[in-house]
C-alpha positions as CSV (number, residue, x, y, z in Angstrom):
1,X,-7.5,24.0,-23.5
2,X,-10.9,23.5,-22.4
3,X,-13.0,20.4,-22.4
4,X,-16.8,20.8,-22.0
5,X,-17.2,17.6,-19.8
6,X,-21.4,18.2,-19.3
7,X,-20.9,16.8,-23.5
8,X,-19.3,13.6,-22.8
9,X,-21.3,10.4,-22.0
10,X,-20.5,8.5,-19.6
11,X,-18.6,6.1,-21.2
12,X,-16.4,8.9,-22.6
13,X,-16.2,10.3,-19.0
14,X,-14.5,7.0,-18.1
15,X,-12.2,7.1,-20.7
16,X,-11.3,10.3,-19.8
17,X,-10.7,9.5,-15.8
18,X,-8.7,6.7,-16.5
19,X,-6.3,8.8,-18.9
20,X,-6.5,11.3,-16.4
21,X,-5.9,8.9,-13.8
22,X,-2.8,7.0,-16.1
23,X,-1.2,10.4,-16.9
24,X,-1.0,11.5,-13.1
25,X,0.7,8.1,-11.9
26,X,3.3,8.5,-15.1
27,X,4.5,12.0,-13.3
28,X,4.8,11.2,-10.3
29,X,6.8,8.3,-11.5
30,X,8.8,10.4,-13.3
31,X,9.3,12.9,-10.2
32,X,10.3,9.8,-8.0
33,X,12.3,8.7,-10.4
34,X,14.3,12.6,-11.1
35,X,14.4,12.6,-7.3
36,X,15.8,9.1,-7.0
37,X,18.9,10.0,-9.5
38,X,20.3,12.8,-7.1
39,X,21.5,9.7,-5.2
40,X,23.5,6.7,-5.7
41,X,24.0,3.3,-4.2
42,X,26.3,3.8,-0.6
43,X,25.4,7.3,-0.2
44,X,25.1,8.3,3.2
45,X,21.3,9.4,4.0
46,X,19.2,10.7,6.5
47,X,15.3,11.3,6.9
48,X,12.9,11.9,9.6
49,X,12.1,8.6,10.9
50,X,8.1,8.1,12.1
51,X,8.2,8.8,15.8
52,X,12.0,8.5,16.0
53,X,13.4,12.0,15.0
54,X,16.3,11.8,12.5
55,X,17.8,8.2,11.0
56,X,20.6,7.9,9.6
57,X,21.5,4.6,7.3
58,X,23.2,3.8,4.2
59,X,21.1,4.0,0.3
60,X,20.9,0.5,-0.5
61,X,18.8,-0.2,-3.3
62,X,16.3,1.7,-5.8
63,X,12.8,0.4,-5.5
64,X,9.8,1.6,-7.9
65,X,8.7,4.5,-5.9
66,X,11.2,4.4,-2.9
67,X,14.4,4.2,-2.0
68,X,15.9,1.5,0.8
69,X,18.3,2.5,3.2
70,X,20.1,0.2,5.9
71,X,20.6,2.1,9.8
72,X,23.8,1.5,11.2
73,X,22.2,-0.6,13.8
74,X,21.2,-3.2,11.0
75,X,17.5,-2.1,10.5
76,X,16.0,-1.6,6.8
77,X,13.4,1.5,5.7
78,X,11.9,1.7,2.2
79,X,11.7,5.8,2.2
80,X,10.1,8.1,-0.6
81,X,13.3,9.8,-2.5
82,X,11.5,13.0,-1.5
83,X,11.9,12.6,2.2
84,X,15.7,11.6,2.0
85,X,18.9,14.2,1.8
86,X,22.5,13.2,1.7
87,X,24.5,13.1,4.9
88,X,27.0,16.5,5.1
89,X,30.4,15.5,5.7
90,X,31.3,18.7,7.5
91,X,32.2,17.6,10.9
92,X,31.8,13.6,10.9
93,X,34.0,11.0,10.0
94,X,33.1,8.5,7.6
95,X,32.3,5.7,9.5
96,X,33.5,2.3,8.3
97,X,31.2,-1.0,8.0
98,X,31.1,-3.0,11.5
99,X,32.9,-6.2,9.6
100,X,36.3,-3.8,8.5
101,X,38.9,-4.0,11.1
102,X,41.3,-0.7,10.9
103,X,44.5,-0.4,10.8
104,X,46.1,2.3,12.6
């Protein structure tokens, strides 16, 4: 479908941009949001970390557009669901919260 935009006026060219504009924000919101349901609340995560090399944390919380995840050591990163995979088991222990004592 072509649209011969040299026709439009200007107001019509605004219209236009903002539908544009209005239909672009809905899919990404919709991608963020597909991306966000291949995790759940207490999955294990991990993500390259700005400057830092891999973190590791804890999905917390579902945001509009990110995800938050708690590190181990207690600090909190609001991370795009497209940055983040799930934490293999193969090889690592599950690690229990600090506050649970263990009984051997």
């Amino acid at each position: 479908m072509a649209i011969n935009i040299d026709a439009l006026t200007e107001s019509e060219l605004i219209d236009l941009n903002r539908r544009v504009v209005e239909r672009l924000r809905f899919l990404q919101h919709m991608r963020a949001h597909r991306q966000m349901l291949e995790f759940k609340v207490g999955d294990r995560v991990t993500f390259q970390g700005d400057g830092r090399g891999q973190v590791e944390g804890m999905l917390v919380r579902y945001n509009r557009k990110t995800v938050t995840i708690i590190t181990d050591d207690g600090h909190q990163w609001n991370v795009s669901p497209s940055l983040v995979s799930r934490v293999t088991a193969a090889g690592k222990q599950p690690q229990a919260p600090s506050n649970v004592i263990r009984l051997k």
